[in-house]
C-alpha positions in Angstrom: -18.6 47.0 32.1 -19.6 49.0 28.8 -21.0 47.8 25.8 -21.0 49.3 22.4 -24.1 48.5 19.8 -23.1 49.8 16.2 -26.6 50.4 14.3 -29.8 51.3 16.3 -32.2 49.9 14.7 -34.9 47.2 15.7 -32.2 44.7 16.5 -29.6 46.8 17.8 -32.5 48.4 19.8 -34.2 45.8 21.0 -31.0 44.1 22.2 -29.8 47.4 24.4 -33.5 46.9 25.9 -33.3 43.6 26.6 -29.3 44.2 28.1 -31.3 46.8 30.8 -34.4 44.3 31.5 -31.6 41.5 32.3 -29.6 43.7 34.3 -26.3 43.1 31.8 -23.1 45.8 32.1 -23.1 49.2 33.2 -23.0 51.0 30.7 -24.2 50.8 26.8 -23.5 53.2 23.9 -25.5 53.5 20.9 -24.1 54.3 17.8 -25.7 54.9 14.3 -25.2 56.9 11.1 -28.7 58.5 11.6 -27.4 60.1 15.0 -31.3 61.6 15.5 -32.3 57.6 15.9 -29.7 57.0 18.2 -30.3 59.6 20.2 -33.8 58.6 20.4 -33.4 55.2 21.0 -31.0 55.7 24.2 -33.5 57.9 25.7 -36.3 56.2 24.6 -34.6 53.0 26.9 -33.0 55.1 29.5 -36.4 56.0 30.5 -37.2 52.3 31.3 -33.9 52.3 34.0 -35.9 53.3 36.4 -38.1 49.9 36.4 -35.2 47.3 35.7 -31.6 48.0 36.6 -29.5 50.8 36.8 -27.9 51.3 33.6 -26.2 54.1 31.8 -27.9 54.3 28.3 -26.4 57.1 25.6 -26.2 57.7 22.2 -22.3 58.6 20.8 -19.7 58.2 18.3 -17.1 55.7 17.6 -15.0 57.6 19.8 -17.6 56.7 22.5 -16.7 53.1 22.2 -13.3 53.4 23.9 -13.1 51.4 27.1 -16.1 48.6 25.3 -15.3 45.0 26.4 -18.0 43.9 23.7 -19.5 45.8 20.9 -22.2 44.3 18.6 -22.5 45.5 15.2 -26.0 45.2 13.8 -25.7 47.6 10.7 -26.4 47.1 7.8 -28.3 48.3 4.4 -31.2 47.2 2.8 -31.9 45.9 -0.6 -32.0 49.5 -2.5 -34.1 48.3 -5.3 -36.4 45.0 -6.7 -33.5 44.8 -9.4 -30.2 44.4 -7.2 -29.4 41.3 -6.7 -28.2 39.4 -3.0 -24.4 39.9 -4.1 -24.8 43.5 -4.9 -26.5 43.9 -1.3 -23.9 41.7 0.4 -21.3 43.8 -2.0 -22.3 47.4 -0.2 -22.5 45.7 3.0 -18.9 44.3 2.5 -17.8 48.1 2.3 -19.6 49.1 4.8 -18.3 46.8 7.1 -14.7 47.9 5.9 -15.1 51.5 7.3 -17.2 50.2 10.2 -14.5 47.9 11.3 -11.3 49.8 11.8 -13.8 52.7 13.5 -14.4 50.3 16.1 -11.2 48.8 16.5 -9.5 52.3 16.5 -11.2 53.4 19.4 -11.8 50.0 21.2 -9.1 47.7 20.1 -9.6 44.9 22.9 -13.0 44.6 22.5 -14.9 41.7 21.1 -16.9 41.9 18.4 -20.3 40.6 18.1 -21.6 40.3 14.4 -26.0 40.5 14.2 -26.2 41.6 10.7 -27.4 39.1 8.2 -26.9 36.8 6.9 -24.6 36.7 10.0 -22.7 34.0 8.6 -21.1 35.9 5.7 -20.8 39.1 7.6 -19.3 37.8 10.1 -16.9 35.9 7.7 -16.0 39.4 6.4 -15.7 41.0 9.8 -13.3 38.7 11.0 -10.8 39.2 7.5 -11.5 43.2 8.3 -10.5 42.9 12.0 -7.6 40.0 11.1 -6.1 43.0 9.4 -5.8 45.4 12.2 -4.2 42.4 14.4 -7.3 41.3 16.4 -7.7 36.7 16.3 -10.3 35.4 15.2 -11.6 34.4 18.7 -12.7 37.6 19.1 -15.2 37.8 16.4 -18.3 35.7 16.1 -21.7 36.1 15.0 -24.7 35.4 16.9 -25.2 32.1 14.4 -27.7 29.7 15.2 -27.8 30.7 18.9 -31.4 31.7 18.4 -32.5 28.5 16.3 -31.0 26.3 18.6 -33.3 28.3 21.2 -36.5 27.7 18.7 -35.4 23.9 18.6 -34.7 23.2 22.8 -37.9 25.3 23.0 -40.6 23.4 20.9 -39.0 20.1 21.5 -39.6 20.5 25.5 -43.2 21.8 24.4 -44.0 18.6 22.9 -42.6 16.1 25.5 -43.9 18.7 28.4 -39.7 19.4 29.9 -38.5 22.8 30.8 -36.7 23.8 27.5 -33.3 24.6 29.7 -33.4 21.0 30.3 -33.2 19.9 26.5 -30.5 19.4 25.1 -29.7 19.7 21.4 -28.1 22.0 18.3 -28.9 23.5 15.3 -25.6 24.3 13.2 -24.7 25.2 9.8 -26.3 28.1 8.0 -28.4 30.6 10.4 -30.5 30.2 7.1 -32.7 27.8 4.9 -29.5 25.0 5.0 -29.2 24.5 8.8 -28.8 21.5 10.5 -31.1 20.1 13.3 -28.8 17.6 15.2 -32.0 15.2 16.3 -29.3 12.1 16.4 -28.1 14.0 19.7 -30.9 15.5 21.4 -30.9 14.4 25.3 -33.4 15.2 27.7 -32.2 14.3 31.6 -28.8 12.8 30.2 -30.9 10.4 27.7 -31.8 10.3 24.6 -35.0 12.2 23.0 -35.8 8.2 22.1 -35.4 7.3 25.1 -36.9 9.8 27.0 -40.4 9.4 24.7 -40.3 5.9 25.1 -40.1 6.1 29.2 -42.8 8.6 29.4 -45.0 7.3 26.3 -44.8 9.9 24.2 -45.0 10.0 20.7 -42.6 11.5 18.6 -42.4 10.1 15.3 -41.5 11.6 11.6 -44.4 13.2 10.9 -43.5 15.5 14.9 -40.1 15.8 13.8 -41.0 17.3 10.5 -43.6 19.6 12.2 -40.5 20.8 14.8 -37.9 21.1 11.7 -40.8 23.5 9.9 -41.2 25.5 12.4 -37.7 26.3 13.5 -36.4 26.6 10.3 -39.1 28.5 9.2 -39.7 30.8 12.3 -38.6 33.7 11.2 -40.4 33.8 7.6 -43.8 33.6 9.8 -42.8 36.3 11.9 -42.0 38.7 9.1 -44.9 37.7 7.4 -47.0 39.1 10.3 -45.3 42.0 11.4 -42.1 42.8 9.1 -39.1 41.9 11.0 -37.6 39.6 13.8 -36.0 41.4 16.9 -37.0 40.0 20.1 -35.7 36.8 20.0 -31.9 37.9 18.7 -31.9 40.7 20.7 -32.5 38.1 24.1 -29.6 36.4 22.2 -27.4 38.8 21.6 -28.1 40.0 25.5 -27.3 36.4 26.9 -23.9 36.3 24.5 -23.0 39.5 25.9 -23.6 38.3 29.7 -21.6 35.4 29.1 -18.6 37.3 27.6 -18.6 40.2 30.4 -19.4 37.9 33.3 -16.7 34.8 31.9 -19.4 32.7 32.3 -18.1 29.6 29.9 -21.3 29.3 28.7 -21.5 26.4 25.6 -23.3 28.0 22.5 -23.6 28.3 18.7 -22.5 31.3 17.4 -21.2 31.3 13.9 -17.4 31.9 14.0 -14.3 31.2 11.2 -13.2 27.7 10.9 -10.3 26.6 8.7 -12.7 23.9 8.1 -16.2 22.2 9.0 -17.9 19.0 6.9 -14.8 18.8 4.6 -15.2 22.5 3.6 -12.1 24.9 4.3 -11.9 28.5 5.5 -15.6 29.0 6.0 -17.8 30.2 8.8 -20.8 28.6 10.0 -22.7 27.7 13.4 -20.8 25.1 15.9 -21.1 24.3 19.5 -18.3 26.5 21.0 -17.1 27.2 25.2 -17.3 30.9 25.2 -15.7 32.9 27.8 -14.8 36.6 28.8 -11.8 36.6 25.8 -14.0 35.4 23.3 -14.2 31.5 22.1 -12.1 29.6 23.7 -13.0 26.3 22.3 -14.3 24.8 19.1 -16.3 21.2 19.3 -16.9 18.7 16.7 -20.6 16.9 17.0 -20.4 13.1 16.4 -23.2 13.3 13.7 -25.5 10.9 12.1 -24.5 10.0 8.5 -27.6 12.3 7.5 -26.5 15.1 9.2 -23.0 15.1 8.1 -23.7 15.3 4.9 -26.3 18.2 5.3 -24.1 20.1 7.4 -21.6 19.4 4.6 -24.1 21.0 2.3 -25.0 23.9 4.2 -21.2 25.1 4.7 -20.4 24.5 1.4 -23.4 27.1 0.5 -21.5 29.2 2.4 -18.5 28.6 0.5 -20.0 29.6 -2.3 -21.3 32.6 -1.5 -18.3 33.8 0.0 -16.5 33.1 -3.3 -19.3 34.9 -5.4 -19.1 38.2 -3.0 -14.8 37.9 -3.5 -15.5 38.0 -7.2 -18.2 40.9 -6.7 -16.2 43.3 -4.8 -13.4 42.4 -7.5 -15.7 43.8 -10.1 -16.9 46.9 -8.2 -13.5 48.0 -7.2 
């Protein structure tokens, strides 16, 4: 089972790591523009085989991608200066994307492709228009979303009421960004609810705990960067477990981002949703039975999408 990781840096790094440390496909390719940090990075990790599981680990082309069954595309540009603005960023990006597209798909046509690049929402957005051309559905292109949030949320909820966090149940949707969408109204721990569950074990868990949980999930990754520049462990353990779900058909339910003809009242937009993922891609699509609250925050948050999406159209328009 090969995998193919388009841009090697700290993400698409960190997430070929994490793929040997968890024992995930047999073999991964690393592909960058700077072929030197490529290069490095695949032996850099293939010198780690020998303590985790037996991987092959190389550095290549796009040409290297034929035969991938996933490939995850974590490229990507910076902001080249204070003065451009987000749309002129997302603009470059947009082109990039359009020559880094077809490369993939020319070489690895069946393979499904795994957006990391943020913000993940939009790019994946644009991925799945590039790829739509070249005759691939948009099953098999999704974005890693709010697969890591909803990790953050499951994981300081169960800190607070002292459960496992594989045993709490609960979603954050929407924007991987600022505008996402704790689902609260459906967190179950033990096939009850969070309400529930406090009230049977004592424990409280009022606004003022709720507010302290939405802060820090929604906020995570600002702290992180804060202290040390950039965030890469945690999406490159989610990116690994997307990829073991696909290769291995697990069926597994999570939240990538994928393109929806619409969510919340908002059409042809792509945001974060529970959805059955399987070794073809996404296989199913579910609709959460929200709070009045959440509906019309979730509402909100793909209808910044929207937005943007039309803004970057009208960009790209201009530039061309």
């Amino acid at each position: 089972m090969k995998i193919g990781i388009v841009g090697s840096g700290m993400v698409g790094a960190t997430a070929a790591y994490a793929m040997v440390m968890r024992g995930v496909g047999r073999e991964i390719v690393l592909v960058d523009k700077n072929q030197a940090r490529a290069e490095a990075e695949a032996d850099d990790i293939y010198h780690a085989v020998p303590f985790a599981s037996a991987l092959e680990i190389n550095d290549g082309d796009y040409s290297d991608l034929k035969g991938c069954k996933v490939v995850i595309i974590a490229a990507g540009v910076n902001q080249a200066s204070k003065d451009e603005t987000r749309l002129q960023l997302l603009g470059r990006n947009a082109q990039i994307f359009r020559q880094i597209v077809p490369e993939i798909l020319k070489y690895a046509p069946e393979a499904i492709l795994v957006v990391a690049t943020n913000p993940v929402d939009i790019m994946t957005h644009i991925t799945a228009q590039f790829a739509a051309e070249h005759g691939v559905p948009s099953t098999r292109v999704f974005g890693s979303g709010t697969t890591l949030d909803t990790a953050r949320f499951r994981t300081l909820v169960g800190r607070h009421v002292g459960v496992d966090s594989h045993h709490v149940h609960g979603y954050v949707i929407g924007e991987h960004g600022d505008s996402e969408v704790l689902t609260w109204s459906l967190v179950d721990i033990a096939g009850i609810s969070l309400d529930e569950f406090c009230r049977r074990r004592n424990i409280k868990m009022d606004f003022t705990d709720r507010a302290r949980i939405d802060e820090n999930v929604r906020n995570a990754a600002y702290h992180i960067i804060q202290g040390k520049g950039a965030t890469y462990y945690g999406i490159g353990s989610a990116l690994t477990r997307i990829v073991e779900v696909i290769l291995h058909d697990q069926r597994a339910i999570m939240t990538v981002c994928a393109p929806h003809n619409e969510i919340a009242d908002v059409k042809n937009v792509t945001v974060a949703m529970p959805h059955l993922i399987g070794g073809n891609g996404i296989i199913d699509t579910f609709p959460l039975k929200l709070s009045y609250d959440e509906q019309e925050k979730l509402h909100k948050s793909a209808n910044l999408i929207r937005g943007i999406l039309d803004d970057l159209e009208k960009e790209v328009e201009k530039a061309e």
